[in-house]
C-alpha positions in Angstrom: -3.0 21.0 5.7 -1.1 19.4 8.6 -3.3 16.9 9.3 -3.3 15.5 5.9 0.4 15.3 5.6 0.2 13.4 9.1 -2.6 11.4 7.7 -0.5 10.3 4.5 3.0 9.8 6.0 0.8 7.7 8.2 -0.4 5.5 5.4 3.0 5.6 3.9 4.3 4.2 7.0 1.4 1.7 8.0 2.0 0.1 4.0 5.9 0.0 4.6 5.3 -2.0 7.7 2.7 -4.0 6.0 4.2 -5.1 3.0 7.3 -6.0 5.4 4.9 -8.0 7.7 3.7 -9.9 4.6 7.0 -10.7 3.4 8.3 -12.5 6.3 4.7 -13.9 7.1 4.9 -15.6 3.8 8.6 -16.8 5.1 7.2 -18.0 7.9 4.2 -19.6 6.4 6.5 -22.2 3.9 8.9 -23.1 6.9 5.9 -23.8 9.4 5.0 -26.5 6.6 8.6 -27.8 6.9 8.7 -28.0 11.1 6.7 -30.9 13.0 4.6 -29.9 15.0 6.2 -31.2 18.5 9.2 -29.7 17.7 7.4 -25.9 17.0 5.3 -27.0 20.5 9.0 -27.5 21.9 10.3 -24.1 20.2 7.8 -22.1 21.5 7.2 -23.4 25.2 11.0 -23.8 26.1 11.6 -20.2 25.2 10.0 -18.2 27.8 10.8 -14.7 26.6 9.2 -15.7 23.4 5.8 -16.4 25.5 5.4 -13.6 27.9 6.8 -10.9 24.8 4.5 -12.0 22.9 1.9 -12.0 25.4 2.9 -8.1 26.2 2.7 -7.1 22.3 -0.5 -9.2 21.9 -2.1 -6.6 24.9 0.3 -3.8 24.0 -1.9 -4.1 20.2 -5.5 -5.0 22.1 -5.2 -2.0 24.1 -4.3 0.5 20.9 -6.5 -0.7 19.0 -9.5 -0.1 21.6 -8.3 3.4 21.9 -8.0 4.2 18.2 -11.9 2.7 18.5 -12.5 5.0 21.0 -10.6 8.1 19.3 -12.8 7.0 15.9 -16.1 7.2 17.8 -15.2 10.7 19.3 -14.0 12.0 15.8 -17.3 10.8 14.4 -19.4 12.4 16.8 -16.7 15.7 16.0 -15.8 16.2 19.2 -12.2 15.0 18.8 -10.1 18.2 19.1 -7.5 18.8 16.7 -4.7 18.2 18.5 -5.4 14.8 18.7 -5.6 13.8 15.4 -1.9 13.6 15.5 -2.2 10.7 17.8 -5.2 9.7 16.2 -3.3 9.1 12.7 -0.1 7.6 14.9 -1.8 4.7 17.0 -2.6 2.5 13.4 1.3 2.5 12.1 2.3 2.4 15.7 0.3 -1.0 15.9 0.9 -2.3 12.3 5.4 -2.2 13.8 4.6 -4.1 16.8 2.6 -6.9 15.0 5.7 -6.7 12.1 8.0 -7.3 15.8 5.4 -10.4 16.7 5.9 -11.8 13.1 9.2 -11.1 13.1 9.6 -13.3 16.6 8.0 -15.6 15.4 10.1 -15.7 11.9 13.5 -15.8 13.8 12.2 -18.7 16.0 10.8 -20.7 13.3 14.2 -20.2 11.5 16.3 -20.9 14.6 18.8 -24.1 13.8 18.5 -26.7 16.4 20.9 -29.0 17.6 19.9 -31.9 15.4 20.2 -29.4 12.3 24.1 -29.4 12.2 
């Protein structure tokens, strides 16, 4: 009974972060139409923090994403002991609010004002 209430919040959780990841991809997706492409190139490469976080998340999600693979293949096979399935259920939403935090990034920086906007 536990592990299907820690299955659904899951979901519930995994579909709040997606539907908010959608939201401001479509945001991002009608200003990127808006921005030259230098000046996103400029955006992107001057702000260093933007680079290497993003870099991080991007490995942070590769990495989850392998173990949930791993963690699948174990359950499968039904050797995955129940205990796990807790973190087995956790790694998805877990990875669905870091790639809302890269979107996100990337929504405030294509959104940033420049100098030449004033």
């Amino acid at each position: 009974m536990i592990q299907a209430e820690i299955y659904y919040t899951s979901l519930v959780f995994s579909m709040i972060g997606a539907t908010i990841g959608v939201y401001f991809s479509l945001k991002s997706w009608s200003s990127l139409k808006k921005i030259e492409l230098d000046t996103l190139k400029a955006r992107v490469f001057l702000d260093k923090s933007f680079v290497y976080t993003n870099f991080k998340l991007t490995l942070v999600v590769i990495g989850l994403v392998t173990f949930h693979m791993i963690m699948e293949i174990t359950d499968l096979g039904g050797t995955l002991p129940p205990e796990l399935h807790p973190v087995y259920y956790g790694v998805f939403p877990v990875v669905i609010l870091i790639l809302v935090q890269m979107i996100f990034m990337w929504y405030r920086l294509l959104h940033k004002k420049s100098r030449n906007d004033t």
